[in-house]
C-alpha positions in Angstrom: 170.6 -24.7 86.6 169.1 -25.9 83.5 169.0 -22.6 81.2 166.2 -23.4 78.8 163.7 -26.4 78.4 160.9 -24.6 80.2 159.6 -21.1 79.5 160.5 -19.9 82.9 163.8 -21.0 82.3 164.2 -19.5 79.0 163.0 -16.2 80.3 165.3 -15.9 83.6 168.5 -16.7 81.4 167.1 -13.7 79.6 166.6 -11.7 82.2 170.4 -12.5 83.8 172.0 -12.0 80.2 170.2 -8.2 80.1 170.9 -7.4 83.5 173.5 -8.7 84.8 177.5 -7.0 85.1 179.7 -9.6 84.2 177.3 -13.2 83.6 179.0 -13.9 80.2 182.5 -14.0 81.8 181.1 -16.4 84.9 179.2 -18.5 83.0 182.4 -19.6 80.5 184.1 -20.6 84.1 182.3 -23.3 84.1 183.9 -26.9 83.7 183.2 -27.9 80.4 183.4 -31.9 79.4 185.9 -31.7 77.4 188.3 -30.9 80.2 187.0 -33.1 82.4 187.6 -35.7 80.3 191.6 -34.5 80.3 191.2 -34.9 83.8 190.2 -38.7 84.0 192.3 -39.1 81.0 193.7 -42.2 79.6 190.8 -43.5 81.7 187.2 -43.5 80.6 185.1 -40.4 82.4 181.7 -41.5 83.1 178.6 -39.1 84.0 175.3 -39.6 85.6 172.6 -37.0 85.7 170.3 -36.3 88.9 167.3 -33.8 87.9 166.5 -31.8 91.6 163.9 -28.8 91.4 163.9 -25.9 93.6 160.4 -23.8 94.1 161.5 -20.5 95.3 158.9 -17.9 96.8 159.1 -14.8 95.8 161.1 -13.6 99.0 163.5 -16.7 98.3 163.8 -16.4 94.6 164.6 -12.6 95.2 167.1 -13.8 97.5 168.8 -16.3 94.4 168.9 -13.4 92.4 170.6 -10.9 94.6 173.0 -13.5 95.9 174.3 -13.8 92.4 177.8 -11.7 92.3 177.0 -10.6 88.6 173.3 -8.3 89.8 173.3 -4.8 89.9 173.8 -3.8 93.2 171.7 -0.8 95.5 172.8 2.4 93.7 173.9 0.7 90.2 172.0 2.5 87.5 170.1 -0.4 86.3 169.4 -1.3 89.7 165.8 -0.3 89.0 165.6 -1.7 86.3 166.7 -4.7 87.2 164.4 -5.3 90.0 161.3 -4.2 88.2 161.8 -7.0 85.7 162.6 -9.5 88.4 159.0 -8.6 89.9 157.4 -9.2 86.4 159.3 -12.2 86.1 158.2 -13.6 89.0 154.3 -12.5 89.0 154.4 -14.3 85.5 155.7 -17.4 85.8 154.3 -18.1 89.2 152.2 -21.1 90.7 150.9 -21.8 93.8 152.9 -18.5 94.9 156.6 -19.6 94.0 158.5 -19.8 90.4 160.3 -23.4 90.3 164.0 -23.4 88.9 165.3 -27.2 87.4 168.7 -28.1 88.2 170.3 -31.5 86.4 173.4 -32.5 89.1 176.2 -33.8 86.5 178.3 -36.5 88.8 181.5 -36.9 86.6 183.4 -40.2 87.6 186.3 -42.1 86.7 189.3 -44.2 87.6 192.2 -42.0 87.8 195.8 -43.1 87.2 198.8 -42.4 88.3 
């Protein structure tokens, strides 16, 4: 998911930094380059980038927030909270009744050797 580059973007990375239990710790999980690159290494890593889109109504894009292991949970004390600014998110950056998240798909290839 691309986390800025659009306003909605900008403002649901917001929201998931405030909110959320443990996003910091998940999000430096990720795969970064670098070790990729030690991956492919002495070869050459290549990467392509696929942009994809995903429009979300608000019943769907409440269902992408709640799937997320790192949201309050039912009975949380910011649960409330939480959810109350999720609705304002979504009744301000909606069109045509859904909010529309940007993904770029990184493909990472190489020849690997033995």
């Amino acid at each position: 998911r691309r986390m800025i580059g659009d306003a909605f973007a900008t403002a649901y990375e917001r929201f998931l930094l405030e909110f959320s239990v443990d996003y910091e710790p998940v999000k430096k999980q990720h795969v970064g380059k670098k070790r990729l690159e030690h991956f492919f290494a002495p070869a050459k890593m290549n990467c392509a980038v696929f942009a994809n889109s995903q429009a979300l109504t608000r019943e769907r894009f409440e269902g992408r927030v709640f799937s997320s292991s790192y949201i309050p949970r039912p009975g949380h004390e910011r649960f409330g909270a939480m959810q109350a600014e999720m609705q304002k998110l979504f009744d301000t950056y909606e069109s045509g009744g859904a909010v529309t998240i940007e993904y770029d798909c990184v493909v990472c290839y190489g020849r690997l050797t033995e």
